[in-house]
C-alpha positions in Angstrom: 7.0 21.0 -43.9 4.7 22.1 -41.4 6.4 21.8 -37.1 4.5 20.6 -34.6 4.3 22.0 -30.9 3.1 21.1 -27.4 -0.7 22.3 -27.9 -0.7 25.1 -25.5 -4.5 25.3 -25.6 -4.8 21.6 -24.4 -2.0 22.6 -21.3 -3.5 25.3 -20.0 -6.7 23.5 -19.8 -5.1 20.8 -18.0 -3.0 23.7 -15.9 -6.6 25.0 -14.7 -8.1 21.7 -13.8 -4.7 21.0 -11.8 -5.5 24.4 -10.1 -9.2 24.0 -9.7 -9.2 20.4 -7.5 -8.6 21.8 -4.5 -11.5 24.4 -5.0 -14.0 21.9 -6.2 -13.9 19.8 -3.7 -13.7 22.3 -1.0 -17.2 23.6 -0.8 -18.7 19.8 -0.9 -16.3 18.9 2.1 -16.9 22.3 4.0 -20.6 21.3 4.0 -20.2 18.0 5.3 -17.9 19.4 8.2 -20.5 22.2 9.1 -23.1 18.8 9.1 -21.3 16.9 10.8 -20.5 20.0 13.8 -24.0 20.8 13.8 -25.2 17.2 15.1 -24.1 17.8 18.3 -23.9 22.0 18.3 -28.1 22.2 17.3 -30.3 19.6 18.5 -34.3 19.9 18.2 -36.5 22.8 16.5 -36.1 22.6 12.5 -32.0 21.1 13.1 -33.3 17.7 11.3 -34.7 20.2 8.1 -31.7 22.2 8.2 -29.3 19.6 8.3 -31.1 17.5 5.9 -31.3 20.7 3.7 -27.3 20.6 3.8 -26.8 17.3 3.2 -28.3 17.7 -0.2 -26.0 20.6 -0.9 -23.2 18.8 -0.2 -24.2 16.1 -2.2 -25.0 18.8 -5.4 -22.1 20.3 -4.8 -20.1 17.5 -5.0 -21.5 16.4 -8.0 -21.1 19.2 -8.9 -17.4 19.6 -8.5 -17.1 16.0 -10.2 -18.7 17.1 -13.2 -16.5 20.5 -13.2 -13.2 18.7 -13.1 -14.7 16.0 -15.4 -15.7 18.7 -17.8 -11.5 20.2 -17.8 -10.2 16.5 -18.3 -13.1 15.9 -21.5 -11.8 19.1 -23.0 -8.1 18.3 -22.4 -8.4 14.7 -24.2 -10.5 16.5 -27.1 -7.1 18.5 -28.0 -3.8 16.5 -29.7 -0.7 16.8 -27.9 0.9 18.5 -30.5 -0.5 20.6 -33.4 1.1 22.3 -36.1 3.0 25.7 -35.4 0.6 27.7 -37.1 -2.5 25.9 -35.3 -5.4 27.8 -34.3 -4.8 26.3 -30.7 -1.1 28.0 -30.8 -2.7 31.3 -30.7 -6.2 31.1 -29.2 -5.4 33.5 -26.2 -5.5 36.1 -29.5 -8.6 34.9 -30.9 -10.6 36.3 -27.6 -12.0 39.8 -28.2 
């Protein structure tokens, strides 16, 4: 009779996207404050370019971030809940040379 356990593969996946929301959005939303700072800070010369430039950063990185944590929760719903004692996913912090 084989036991299942909590998966702890699938947890700490779902541990680091937990950890990593706050540093995926941060860079997106840093941009768009420097952006919006900058309208009124730099005015003429290339500030249109530059700001435009930044703007599509923001946007990438935001995507970016999206995709990141979207990647975390895809892997997290791949794994079962529980798996059997002796499951690969039970010891996978061992199987890493």
């Amino acid at each position: 009779m084989s036991v299942d356990v909590n998966n702890p593969y699938r947890s700490a996946i779902v541990s680091e996207r937990e950890s990593s929301q706050a540093d995926a959005r941060t860079l997106a939303t840093g941009l768009d404050a420097v952006i919006f700072h900058m309208r009124s800070a730099w005015t003429g010369g290339t500030s249109d370019q530059v700001r435009a430039r930044l703007a599509t950063l923001a946007s990438s990185a935001a995507s970016a971030s999206e995709e990141a944590l979207q990647a975390f929760t895809d892997a997290a719903n791949k794994q079962p809940r529980l798996v059997a004692a002796n499951a690969w996913q039970v010891h996978w912090k061992n199987l890493v040379p």
